[in-house]
C-alpha positions in Angstrom: -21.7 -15.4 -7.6 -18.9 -16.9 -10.0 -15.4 -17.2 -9.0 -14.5 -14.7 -11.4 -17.0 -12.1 -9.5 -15.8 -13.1 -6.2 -12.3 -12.4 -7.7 -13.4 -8.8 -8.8 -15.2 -8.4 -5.8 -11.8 -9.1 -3.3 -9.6 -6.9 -5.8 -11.5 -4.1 -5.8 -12.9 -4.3 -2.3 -9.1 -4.7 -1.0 -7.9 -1.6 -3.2 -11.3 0.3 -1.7 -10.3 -0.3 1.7 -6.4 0.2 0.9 -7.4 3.7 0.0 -9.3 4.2 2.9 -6.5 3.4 5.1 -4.0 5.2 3.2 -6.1 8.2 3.5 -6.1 8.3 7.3 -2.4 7.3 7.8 -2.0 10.1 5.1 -4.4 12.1 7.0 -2.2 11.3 10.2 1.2 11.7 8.7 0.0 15.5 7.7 -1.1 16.7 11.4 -4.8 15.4 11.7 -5.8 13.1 14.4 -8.3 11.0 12.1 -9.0 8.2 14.2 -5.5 8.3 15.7 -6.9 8.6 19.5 -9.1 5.7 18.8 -5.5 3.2 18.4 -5.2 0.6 20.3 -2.1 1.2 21.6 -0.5 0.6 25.3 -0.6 4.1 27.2 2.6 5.1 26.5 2.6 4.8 22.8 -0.5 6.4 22.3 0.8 9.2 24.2 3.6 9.0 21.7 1.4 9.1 19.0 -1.0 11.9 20.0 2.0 14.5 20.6 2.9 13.6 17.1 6.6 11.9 17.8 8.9 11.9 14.6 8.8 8.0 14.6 5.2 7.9 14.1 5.2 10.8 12.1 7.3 9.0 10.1 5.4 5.3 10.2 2.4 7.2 9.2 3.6 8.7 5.8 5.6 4.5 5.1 1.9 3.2 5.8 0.8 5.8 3.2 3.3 4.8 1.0 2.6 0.9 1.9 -1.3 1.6 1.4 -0.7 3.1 -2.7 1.5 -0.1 -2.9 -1.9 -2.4 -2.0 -4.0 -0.1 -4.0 -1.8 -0.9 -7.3 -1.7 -4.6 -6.1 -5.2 -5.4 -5.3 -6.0 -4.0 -9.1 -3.3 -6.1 -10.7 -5.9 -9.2 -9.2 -8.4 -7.8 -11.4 -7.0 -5.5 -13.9 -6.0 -6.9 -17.2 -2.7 -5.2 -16.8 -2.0 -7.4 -13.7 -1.5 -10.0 -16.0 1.9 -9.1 -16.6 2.8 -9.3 -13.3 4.2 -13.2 -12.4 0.5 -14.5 -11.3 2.2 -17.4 -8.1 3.9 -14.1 -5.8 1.2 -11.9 -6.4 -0.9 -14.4 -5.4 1.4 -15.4 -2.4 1.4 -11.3 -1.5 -2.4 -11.6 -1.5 -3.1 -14.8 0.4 -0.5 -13.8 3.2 -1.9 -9.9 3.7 -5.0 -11.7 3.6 -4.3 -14.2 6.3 -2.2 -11.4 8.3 -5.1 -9.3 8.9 -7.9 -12.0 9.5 -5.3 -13.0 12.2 -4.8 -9.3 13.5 -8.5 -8.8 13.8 -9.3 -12.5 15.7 -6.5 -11.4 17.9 -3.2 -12.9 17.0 -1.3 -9.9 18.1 -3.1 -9.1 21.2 -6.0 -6.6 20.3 -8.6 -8.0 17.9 -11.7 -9.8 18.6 -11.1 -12.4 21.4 -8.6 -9.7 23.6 -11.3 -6.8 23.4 -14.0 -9.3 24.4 -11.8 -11.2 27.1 -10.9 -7.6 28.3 -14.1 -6.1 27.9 -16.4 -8.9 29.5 -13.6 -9.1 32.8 -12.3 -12.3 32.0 -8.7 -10.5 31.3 -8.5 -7.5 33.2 -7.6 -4.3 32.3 -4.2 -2.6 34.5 -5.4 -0.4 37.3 -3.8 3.2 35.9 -5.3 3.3 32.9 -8.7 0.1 32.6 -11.2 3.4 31.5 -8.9 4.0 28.2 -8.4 0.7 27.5 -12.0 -0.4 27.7 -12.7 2.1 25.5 -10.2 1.5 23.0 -10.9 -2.5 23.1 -14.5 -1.4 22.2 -13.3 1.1 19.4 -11.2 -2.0 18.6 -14.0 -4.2 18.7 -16.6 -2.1 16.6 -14.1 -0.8 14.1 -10.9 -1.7 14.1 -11.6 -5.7 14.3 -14.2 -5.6 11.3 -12.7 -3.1 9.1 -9.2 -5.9 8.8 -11.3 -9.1 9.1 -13.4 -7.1 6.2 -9.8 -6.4 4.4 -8.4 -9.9 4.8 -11.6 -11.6 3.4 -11.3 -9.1 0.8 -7.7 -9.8 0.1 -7.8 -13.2 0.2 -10.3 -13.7 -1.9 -8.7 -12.3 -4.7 -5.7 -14.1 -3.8 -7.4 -17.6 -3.7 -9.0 -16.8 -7.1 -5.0 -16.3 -8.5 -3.8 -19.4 -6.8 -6.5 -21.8 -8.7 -6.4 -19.9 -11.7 -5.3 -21.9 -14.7 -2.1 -21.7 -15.6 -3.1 -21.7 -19.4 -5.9 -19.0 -17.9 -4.5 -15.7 -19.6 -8.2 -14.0 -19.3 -8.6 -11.9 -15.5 -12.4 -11.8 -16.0 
């Protein structure tokens, strides 16, 4: 696969999964649960969450708003349109959502790969009151959550790597 295939490949795979998310947070921000019990969140936020609080009420229709925003950036990587968008931040935006994520879902913020299996295998352990939900949410984390941003990360920074060593003379987004 060329570089310019992997290129369209990260774009439109990013803006894929961008609409995917922004459908459920949309979803969400409307009144359905769509996947909203399966968050890992501590207890008390997910209790939050579930009676439909006007914070996340409210977080739900920005991440909407956030996820049309990667859709339209994710196609300016492959778009010929894109191209009259300053090539060195867009390729910044892309490397560093795509780096955020692939963090997220290894575990940089806690949940992600190596907290669901440390919690999940005994080595961390789960708190007394509530160890049945969060076993079950580390393994919804761990078959879905993880994946689905270590999936949008590669995604996204593929088509950011493929701006960053473009030419600067390079005016064609193949």
């Amino acid at each position: 696969m060329s570089g310019a295939d992997r290129a369209r490949v990260g774009g439109y795979g990013a803006a894929v999964l961008a609409t995917l998310y922004g459908s459920m947070k949309l979803a969400q921000a409307l009144g359905a649960n769509a996947l909203a019990d399966k968050d890992p969140l501590p207890p008390e936020l997910r209790a939050r969450l579930l009676a439909r609080d006007p914070f996340f009420v409210a977080s739900h229709w920005v991440l909407a708003g956030a996820a049309v925003v990667g859709v339209i950036v994710a196609l300016a990587t492959v778009r010929p349109w894109g191209t009259a968008l300053p090539r060195r931040p867009l390729a910044v935006a892309t490397l560093l959502l795509g780096t955020l994520m692939i963090a997220r879902s290894l575990g940089a913020v806690g949940f992600g790969f190596v907290g669901d299996l440390l919690l999940l295998t005994g080595i961390r352990p789960a708190s007394g009151e509530h160890a049945e939900l969060e076993r079950e949410l580390a393994t919804w984390d761990l078959l879905l959550w993880s994946p689905f941003f270590l999936l949008w990360g590669a995604l996204w920074a593929t088509a950011g790597w493929r701006l960053a060593r473009r030419p600067r003379t390079d005016r064609v987004w193949s």
